[in-house]
Biotite code that builds the C-alpha atoms (Angstrom):
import biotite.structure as struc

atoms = struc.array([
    struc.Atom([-66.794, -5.802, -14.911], chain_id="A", res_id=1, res_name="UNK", atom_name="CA", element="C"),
    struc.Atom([-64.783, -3.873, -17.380], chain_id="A", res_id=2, res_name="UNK", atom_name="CA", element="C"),
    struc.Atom([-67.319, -4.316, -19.910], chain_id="A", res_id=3, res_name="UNK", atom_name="CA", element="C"),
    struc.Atom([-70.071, -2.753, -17.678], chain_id="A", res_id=4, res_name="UNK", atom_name="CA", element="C"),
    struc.Atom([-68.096, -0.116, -16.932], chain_id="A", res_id=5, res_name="UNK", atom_name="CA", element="C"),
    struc.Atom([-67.714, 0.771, -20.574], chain_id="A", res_id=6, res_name="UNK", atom_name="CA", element="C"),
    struc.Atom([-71.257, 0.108, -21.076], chain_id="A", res_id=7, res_name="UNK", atom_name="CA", element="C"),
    struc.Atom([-71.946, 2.584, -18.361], chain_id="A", res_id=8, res_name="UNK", atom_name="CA", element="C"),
    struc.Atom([-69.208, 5.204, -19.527], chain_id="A", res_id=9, res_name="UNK", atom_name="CA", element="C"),
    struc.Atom([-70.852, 5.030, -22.920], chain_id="A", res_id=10, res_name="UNK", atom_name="CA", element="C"),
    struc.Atom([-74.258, 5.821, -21.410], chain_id="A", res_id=11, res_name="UNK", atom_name="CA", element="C"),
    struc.Atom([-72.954, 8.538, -19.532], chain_id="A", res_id=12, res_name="UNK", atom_name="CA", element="C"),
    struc.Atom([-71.148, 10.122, -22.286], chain_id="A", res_id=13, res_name="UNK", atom_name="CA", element="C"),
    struc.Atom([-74.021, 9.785, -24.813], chain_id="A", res_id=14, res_name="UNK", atom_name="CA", element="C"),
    struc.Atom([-76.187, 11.534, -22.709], chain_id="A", res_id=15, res_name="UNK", atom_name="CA", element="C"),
    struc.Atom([-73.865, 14.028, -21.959], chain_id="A", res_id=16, res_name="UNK", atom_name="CA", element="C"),
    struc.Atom([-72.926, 14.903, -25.551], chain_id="A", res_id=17, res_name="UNK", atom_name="CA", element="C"),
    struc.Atom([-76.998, 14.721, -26.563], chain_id="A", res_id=18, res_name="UNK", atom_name="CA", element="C"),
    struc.Atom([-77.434, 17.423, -24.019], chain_id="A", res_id=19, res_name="UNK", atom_name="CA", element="C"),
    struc.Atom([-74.954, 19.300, -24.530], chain_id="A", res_id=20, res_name="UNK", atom_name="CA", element="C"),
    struc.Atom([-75.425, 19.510, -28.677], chain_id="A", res_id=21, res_name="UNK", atom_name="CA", element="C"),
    struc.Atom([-78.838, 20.349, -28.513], chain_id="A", res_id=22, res_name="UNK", atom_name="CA", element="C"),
    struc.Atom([-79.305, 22.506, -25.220], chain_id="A", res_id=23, res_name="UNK", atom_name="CA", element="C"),
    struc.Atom([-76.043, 24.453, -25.301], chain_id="A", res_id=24, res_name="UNK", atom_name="CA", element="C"),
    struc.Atom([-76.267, 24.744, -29.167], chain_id="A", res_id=25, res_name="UNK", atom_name="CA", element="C"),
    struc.Atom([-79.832, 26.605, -29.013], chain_id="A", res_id=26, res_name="UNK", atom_name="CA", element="C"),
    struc.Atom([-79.205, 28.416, -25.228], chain_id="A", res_id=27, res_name="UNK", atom_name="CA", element="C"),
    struc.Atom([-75.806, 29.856, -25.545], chain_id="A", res_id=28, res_name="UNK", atom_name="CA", element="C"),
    struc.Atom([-76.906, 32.765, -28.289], chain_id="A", res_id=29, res_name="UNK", atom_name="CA", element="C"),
    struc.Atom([-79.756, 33.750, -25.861], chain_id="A", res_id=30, res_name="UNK", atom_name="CA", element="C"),
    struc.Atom([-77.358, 33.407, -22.892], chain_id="A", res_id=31, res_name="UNK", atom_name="CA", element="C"),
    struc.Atom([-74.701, 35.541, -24.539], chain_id="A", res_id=32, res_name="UNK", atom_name="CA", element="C"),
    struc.Atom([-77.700, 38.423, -24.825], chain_id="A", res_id=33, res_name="UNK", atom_name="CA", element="C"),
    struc.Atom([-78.802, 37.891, -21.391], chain_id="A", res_id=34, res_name="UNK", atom_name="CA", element="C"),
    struc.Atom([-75.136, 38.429, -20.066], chain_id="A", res_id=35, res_name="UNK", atom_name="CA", element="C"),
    struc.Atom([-74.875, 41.799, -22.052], chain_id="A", res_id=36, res_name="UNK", atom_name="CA", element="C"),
    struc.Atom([-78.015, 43.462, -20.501], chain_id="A", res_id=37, res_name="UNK", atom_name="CA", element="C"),
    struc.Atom([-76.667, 45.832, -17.783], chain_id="A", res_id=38, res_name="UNK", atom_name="CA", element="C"),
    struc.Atom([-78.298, 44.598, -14.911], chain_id="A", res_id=39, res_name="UNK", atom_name="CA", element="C"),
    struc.Atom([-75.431, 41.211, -14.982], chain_id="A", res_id=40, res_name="UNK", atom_name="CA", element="C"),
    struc.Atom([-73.001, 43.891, -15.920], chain_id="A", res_id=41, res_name="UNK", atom_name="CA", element="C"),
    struc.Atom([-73.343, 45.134, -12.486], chain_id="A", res_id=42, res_name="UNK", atom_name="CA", element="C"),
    struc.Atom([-74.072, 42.144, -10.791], chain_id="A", res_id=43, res_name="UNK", atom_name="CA", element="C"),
    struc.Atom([-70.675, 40.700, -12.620], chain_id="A", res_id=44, res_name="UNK", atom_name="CA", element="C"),
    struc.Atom([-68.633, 43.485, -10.941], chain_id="A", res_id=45, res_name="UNK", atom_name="CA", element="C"),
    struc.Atom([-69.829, 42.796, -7.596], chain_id="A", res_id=46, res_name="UNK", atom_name="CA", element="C"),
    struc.Atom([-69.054, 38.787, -8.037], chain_id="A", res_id=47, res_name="UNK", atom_name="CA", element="C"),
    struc.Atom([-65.556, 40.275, -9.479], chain_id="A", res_id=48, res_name="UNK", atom_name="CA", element="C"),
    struc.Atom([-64.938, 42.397, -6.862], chain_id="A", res_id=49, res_name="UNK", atom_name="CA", element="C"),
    struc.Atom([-65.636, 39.390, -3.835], chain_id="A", res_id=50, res_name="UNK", atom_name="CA", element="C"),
    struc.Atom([-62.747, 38.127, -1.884], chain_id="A", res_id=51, res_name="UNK", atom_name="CA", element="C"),
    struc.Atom([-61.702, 34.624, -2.154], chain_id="A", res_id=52, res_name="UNK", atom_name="CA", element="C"),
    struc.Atom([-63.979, 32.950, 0.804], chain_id="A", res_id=53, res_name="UNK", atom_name="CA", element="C"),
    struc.Atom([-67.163, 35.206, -0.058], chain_id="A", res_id=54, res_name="UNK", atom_name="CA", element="C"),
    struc.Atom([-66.495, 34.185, -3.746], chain_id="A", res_id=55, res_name="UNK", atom_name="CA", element="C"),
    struc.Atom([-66.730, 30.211, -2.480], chain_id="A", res_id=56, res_name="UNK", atom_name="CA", element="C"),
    struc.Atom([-69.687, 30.759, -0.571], chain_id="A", res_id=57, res_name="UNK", atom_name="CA", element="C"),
    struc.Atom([-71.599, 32.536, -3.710], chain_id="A", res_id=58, res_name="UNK", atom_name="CA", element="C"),
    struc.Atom([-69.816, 29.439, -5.956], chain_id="A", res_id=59, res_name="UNK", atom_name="CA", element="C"),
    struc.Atom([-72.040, 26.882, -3.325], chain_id="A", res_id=60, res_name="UNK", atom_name="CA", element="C"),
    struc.Atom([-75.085, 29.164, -3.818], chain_id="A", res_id=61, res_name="UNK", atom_name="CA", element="C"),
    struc.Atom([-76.492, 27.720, -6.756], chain_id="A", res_id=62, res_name="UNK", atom_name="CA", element="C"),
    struc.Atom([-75.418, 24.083, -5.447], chain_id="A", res_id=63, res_name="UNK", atom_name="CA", element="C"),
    struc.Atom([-77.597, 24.682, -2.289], chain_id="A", res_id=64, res_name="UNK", atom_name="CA", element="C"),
    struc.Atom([-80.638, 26.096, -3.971], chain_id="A", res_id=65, res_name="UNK", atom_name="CA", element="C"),
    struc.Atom([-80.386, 23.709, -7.057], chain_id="A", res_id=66, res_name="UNK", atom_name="CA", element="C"),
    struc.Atom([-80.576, 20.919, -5.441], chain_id="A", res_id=67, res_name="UNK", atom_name="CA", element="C"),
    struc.Atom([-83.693, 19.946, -4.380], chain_id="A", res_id=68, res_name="UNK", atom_name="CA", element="C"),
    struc.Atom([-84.714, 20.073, -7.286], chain_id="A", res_id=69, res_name="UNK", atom_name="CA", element="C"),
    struc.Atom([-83.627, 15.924, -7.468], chain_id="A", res_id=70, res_name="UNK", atom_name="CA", element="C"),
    struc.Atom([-86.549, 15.661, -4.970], chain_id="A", res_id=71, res_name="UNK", atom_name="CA", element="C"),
    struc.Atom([-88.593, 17.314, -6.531], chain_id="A", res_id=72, res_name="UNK", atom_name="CA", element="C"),
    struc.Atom([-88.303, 15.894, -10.444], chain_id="A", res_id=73, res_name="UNK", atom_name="CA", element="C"),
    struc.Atom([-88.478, 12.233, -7.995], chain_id="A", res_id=74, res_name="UNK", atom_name="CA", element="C"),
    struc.Atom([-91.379, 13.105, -6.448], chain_id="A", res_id=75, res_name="UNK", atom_name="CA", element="C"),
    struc.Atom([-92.841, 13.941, -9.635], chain_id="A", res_id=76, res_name="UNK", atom_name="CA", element="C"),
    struc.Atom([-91.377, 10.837, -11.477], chain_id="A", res_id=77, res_name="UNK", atom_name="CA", element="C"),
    struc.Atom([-92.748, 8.597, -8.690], chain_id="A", res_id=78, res_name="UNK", atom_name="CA", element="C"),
    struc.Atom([-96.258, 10.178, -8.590], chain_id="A", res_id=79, res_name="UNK", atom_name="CA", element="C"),
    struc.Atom([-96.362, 9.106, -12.352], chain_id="A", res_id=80, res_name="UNK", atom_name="CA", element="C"),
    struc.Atom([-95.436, 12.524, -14.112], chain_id="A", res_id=81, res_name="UNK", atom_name="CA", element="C"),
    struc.Atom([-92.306, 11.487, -15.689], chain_id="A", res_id=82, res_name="UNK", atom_name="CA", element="C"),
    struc.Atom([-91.966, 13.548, -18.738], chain_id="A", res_id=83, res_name="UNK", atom_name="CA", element="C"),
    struc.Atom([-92.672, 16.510, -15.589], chain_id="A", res_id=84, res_name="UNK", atom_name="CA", element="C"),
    struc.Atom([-89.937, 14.991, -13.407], chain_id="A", res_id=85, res_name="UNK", atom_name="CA", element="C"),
    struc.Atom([-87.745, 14.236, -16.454], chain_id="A", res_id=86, res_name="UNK", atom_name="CA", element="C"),
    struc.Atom([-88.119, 18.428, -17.428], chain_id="A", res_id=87, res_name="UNK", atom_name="CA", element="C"),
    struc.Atom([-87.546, 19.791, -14.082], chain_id="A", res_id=88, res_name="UNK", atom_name="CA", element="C"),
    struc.Atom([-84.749, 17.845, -13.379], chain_id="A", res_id=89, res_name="UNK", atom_name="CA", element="C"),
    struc.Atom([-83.140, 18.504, -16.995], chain_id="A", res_id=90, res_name="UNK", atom_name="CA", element="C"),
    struc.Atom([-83.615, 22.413, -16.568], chain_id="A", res_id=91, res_name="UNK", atom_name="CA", element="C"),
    struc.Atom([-82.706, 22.196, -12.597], chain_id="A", res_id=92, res_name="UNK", atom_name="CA", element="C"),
    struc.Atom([-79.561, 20.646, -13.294], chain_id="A", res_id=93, res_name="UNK", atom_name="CA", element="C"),
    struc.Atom([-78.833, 22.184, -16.622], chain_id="A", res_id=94, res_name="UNK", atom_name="CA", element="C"),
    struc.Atom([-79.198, 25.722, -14.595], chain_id="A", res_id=95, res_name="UNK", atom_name="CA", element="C"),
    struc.Atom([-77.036, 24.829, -11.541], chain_id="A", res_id=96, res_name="UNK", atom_name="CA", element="C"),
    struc.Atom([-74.267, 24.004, -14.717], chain_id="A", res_id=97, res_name="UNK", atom_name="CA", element="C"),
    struc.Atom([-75.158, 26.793, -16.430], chain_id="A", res_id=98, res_name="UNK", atom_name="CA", element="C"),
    struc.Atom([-74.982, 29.182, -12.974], chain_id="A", res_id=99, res_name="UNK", atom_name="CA", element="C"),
    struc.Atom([-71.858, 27.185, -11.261], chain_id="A", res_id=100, res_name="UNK", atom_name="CA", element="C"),
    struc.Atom([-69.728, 27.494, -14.785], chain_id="A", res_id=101, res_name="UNK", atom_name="CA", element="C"),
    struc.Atom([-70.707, 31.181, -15.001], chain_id="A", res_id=102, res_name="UNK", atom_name="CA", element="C"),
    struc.Atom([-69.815, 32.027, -11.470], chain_id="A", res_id=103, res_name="UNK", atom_name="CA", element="C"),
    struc.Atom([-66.149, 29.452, -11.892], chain_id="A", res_id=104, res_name="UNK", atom_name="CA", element="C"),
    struc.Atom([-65.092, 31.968, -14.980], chain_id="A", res_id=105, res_name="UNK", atom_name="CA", element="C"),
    struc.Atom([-65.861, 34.746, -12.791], chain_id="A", res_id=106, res_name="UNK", atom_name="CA", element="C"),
    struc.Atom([-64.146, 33.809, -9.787], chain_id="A", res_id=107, res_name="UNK", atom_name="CA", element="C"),
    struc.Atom([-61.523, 31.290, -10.639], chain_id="A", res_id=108, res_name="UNK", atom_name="CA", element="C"),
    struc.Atom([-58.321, 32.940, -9.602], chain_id="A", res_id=109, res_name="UNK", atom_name="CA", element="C"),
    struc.Atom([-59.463, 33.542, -6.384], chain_id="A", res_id=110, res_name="UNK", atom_name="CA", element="C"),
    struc.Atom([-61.513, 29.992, -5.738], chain_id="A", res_id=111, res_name="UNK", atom_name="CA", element="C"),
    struc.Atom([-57.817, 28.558, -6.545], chain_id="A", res_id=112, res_name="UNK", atom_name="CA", element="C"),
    struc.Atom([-56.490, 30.487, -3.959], chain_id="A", res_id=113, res_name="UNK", atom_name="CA", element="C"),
    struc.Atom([-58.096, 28.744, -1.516], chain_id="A", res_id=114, res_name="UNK", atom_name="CA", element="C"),
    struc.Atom([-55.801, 25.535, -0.838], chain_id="A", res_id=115, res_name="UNK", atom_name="CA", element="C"),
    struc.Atom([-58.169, 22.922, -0.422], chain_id="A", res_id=116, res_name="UNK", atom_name="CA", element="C"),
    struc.Atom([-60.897, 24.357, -3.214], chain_id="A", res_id=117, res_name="UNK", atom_name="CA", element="C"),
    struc.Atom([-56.767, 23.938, -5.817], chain_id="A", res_id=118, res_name="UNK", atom_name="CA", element="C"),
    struc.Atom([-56.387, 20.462, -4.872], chain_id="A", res_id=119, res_name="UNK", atom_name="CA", element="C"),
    struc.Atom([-60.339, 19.266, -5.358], chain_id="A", res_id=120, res_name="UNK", atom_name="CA", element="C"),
    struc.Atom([-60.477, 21.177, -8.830], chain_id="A", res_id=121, res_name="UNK", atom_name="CA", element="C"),
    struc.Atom([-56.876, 18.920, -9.444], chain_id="A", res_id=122, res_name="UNK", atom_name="CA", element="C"),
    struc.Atom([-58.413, 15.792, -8.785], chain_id="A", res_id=123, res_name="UNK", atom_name="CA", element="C"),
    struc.Atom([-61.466, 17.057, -10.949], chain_id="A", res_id=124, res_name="UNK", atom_name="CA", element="C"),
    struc.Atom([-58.853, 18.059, -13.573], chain_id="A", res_id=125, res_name="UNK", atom_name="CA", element="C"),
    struc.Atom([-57.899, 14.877, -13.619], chain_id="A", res_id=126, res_name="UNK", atom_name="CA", element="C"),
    struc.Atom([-60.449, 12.363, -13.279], chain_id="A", res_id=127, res_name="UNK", atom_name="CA", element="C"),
    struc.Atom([-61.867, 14.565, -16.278], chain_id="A", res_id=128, res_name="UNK", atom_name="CA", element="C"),
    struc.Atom([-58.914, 13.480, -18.079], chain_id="A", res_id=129, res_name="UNK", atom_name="CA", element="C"),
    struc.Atom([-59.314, 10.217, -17.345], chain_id="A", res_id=130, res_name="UNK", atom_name="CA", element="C"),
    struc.Atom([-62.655, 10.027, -18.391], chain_id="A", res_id=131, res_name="UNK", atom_name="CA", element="C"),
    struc.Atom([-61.629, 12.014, -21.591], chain_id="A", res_id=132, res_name="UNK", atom_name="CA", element="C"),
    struc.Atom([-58.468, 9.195, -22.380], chain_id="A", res_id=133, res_name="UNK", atom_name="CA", element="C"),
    struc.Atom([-61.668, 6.071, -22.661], chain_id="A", res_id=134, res_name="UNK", atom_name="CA", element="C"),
    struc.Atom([-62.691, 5.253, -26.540], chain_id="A", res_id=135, res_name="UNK", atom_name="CA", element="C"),
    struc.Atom([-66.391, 5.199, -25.399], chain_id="A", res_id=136, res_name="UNK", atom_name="CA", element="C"),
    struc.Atom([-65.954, 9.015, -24.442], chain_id="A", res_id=137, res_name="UNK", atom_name="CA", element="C"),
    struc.Atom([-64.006, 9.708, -27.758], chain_id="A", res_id=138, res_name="UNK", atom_name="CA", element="C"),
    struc.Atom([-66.742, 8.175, -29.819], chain_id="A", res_id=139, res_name="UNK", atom_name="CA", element="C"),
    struc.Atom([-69.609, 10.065, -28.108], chain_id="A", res_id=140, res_name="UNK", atom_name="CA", element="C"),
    struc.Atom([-67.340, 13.118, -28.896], chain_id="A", res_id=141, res_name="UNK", atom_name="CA", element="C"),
    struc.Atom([-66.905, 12.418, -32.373], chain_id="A", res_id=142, res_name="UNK", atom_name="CA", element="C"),
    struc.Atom([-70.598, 11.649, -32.531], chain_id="A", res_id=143, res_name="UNK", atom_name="CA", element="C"),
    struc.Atom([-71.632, 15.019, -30.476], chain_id="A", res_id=144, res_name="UNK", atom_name="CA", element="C"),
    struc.Atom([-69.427, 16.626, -32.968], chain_id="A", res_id=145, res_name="UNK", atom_name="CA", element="C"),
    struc.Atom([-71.431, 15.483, -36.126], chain_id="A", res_id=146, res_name="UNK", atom_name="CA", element="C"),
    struc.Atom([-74.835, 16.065, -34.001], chain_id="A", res_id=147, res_name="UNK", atom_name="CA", element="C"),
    struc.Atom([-73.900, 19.874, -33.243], chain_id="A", res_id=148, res_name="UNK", atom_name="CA", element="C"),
    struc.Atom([-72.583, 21.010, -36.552], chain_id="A", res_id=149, res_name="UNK", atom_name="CA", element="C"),
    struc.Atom([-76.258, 18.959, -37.930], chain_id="A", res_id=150, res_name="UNK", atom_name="CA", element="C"),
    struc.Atom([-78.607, 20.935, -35.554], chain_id="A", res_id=151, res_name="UNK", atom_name="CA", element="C"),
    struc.Atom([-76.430, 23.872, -36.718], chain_id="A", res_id=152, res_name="UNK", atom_name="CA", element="C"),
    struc.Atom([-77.047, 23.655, -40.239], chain_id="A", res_id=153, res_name="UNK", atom_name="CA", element="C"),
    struc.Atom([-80.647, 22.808, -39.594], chain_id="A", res_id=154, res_name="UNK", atom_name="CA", element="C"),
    struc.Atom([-81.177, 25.693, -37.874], chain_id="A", res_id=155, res_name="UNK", atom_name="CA", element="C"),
    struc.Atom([-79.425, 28.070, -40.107], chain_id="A", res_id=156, res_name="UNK", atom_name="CA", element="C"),
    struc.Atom([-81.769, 26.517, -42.792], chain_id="A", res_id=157, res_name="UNK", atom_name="CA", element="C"),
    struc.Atom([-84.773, 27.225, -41.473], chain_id="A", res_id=158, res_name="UNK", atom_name="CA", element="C"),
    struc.Atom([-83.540, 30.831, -40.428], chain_id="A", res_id=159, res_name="UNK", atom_name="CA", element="C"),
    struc.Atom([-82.443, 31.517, -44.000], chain_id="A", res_id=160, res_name="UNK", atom_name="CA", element="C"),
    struc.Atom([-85.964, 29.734, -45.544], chain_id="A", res_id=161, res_name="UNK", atom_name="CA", element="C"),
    struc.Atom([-87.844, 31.446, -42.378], chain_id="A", res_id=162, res_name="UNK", atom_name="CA", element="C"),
    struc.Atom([-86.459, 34.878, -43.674], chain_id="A", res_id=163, res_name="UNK", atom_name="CA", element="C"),
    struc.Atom([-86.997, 34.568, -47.086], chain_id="A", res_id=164, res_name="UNK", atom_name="CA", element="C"),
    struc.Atom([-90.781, 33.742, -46.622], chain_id="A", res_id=165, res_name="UNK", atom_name="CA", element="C"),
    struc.Atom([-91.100, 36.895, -45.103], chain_id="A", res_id=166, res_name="UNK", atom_name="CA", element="C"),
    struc.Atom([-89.158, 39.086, -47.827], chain_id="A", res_id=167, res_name="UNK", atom_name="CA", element="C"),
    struc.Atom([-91.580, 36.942, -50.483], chain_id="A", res_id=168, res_name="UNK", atom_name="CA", element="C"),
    struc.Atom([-89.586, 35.431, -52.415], chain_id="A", res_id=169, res_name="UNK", atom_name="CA", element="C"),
    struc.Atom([-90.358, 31.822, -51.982], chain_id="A", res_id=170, res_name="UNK", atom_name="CA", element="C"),
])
């Protein structure tokens, strides 16, 4: 059983790291831009200036309209369009992370004012840990590490050989 589990831990954590070196390496620039435009600039002071329990119900927001996107990315898997169901269910979920972590940074003081919202982001805090303490985890780091800093250089390659095509000189 233990073996499985590891198995199944490794699984988990390679696709974790895969997504997370390529996606977040290539969105966060164009995030960071979005997130300066002033439109979120106001739209960031109203989330700041929520109350703890209207801050919780804009936290589940994303959740609730996020979320069937499952059904939809299996509907589309089952009627054979699996590369279809495979990309809205990658962007779905990758959005409702993307939107839940924004709105968490925004609003964390007060979410961890409310009592019961503190104790499930403990036992988060620490089954994270857990998961964080197995070797499988710690090699799909290490690996998601290498990965990143790869794409990275790849990418500021074919920026710097992109830019000096167009100055002529190669």
């Amino acid at each position: 059983m233990s073996r499985i589990f590891k198995a199944f831990v490794f699984l988990i954590a390679a696709v974790y790291f895969l997504v997370d070196a390529v996606f977040f390496t290539i969105a966060k620039p164009v995030l960071r831009r979005l997130a300066d435009y002033w439109v979120f600039e106001s739209v960031r002071t109203w989330i700041v200036s929520l109350r703890p329990y209207p801050t919780l119900a804009l936290f589940l927001v994303p959740v609730i309209m996020l979320e069937p996107v499952k059904l939809v990315a299996a509907y589309l898997t089952a009627t054979g369009h699996i590369l279809g169901g495979l990309i809205v269910l990658t962007v779905g979920e990758l959005l409702k992370l993307l939107l839940i972590e924004r709105l968490f940074r925004l609003g964390r003081d007060k979410l961890l004012s409310i009592p019961v919202f503190a104790w499930g982001y403990e036992k988060f805090c620490q089954g994270q840990d857990w998961v964080a303490s197995l070797q499988a985890w710690q090699l799909m780091r290490r690996l998601s590490f290498t990965a990143k800093h790869a794409i990275q250089r790849y990418s500021y390659y074919f920026r710097y050989i992109s830019h000096r095509k167009i100055e002529g000189e190669l």
